[in-house]
N, C-alpha and C positions, 0 to 999 in steps of 0.2 A: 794798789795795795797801800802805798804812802799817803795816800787820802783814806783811806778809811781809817787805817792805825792811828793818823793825829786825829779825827774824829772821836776815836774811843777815846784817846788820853784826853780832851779835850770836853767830851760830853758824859761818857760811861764809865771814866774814873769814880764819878763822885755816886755811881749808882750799888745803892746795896740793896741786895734781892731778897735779904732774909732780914726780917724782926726780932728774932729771936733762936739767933743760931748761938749755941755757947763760944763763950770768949778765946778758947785757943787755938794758936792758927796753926796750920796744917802743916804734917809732922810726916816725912818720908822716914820711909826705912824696905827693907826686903824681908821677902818669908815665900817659904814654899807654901802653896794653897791647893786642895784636889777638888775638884768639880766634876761629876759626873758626865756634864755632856760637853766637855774639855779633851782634845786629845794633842798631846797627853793627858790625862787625866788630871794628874798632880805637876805643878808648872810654878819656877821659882818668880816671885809676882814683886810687884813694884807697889807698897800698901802707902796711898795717900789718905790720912786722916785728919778731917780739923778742918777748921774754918778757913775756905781761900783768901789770901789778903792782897795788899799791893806787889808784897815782895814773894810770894808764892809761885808765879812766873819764870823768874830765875829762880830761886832755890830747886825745883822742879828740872828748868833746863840743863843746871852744872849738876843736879844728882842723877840722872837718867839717858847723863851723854857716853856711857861708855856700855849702855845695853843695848842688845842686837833689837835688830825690827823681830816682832810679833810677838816681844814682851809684853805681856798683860800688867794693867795698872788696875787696881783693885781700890776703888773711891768708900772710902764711907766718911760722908760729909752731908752737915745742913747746910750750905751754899756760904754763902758771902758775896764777892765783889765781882759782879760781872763783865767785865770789861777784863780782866785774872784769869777767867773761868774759859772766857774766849780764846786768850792764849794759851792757857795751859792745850784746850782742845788744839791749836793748832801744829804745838810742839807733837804732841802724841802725833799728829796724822803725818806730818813732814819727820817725825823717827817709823812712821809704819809701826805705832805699838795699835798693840788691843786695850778694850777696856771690861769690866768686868762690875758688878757691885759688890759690895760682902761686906760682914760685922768684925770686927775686934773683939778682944777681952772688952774692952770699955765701950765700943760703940757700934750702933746697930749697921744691920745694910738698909741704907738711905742713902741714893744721891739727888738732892734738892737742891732748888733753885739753881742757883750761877754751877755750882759741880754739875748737872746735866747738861750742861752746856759745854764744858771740858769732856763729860763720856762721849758727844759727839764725836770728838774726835777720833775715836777709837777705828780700825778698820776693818777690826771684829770686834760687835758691841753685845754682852750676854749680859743679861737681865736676870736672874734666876728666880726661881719661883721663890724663895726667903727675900729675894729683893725689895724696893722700890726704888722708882725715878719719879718725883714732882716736879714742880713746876707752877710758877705764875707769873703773873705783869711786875716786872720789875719798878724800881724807884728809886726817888732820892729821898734821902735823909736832913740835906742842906738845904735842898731849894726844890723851887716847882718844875717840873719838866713841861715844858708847852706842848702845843698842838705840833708844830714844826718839828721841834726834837725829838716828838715822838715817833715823827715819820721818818725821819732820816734814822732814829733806833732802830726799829722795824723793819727798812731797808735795809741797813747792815745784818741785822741778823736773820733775814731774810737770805742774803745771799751766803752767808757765814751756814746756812742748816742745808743751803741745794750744795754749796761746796763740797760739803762731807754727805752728800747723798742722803737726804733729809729731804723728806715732802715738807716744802714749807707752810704747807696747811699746821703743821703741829703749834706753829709762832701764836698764829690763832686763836686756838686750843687752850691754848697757855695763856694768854692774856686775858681769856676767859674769869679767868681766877685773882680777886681781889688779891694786892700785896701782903697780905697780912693771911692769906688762904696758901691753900696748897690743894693743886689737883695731881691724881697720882693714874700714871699712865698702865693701862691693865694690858694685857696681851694680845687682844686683839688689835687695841691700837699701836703697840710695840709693831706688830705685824705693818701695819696699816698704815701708818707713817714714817717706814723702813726703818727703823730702829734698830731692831733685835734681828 
């Protein structure tokens, strides 16, 4: 586990997954939310919005340490920092919360790039039909990632997607899709790549 963690600080810090995700970073708060095929139905939820950053990690772990497991976190995010995204997912799985997508007053239900990588975590993961989850080949902004870094990326997030019960065929999938693209996971493959 201490070798993959200094791996991320070390390689997948400096990786931003999105192009074009707007500038404000991601903003906890609470709200009750009702979803149809939720039971309960209507469930007081955990709403992260906004771009995931360096410090989103903690901020995340000190607001969300005093709710029980099988609190749903409700994402609506265009990604950010992957290596963020990884933790955030991990905290979720080690509290036993769920995750969810959904819109705001201000922003849509999307969770792309690095945020679907934080929904992993979730132990109940609901996709809703207003939803999306994207997804592409991650990158850096600073520098070139080689052939080697790529492989030891891959590798970690390889075993980071079987961890949370994730066919890691999805990594695949996903890299399919140029950085600057976004492929958007439909319900069959929700199904198909144990997701939803």
């Amino acid at each position: 586990m201490l070798k993959f963690k200094t791996f991320l600080i070390s390689v997948l810090y400096i990786v931003l997954t999105m192009a074009f995700v707007p500038s404000f970073a991601m903003e906890l708060s609470t709200d009750t939310r009702c979803f149809d095929d939720l039971e309960p139905k209507c469930q007081k939820m955990i709403i992260a919005v906004g771009v995931i950053t360096k410090d989103t990690p903690k901020q995340f772990t000190e607001f969300s340490q005093n709710f029980p497991a099988g609190t749903y976190i409700l994402f609506s995010s265009k990604g950010g920092m992957l290596d963020s995204g990884l933790m955030i997912g991990k905290r979720i799985r080690e509290a036993k919360f769920n995750t969810i997508i959904g819109n705001t007053e201000f922003s849509s239900a999307d969770c792309l790039s690095s945020c679907a990588y934080a929904f992993f975590g979730g132990v109940k993961r609901k996709i809703p039909a207003t939803g999306h989850l994207g997804l592409h080949h991650y990158y850096s902004k600073t520098q070139i990632i080689d052939v080697e870094q790529q492989q030891k990326i891959n590798q970690s997030l390889t075993r980071y997607l079987e961890s949370m019960g994730i066919d890691p065929r999805l990594l695949e999938y996903a890299n399919s899709a140029k950085s600057t693209n976004m492929t958007y996971i439909t319900e069959r493959q929700a199904i198909e790549f144990k997701i939803n």
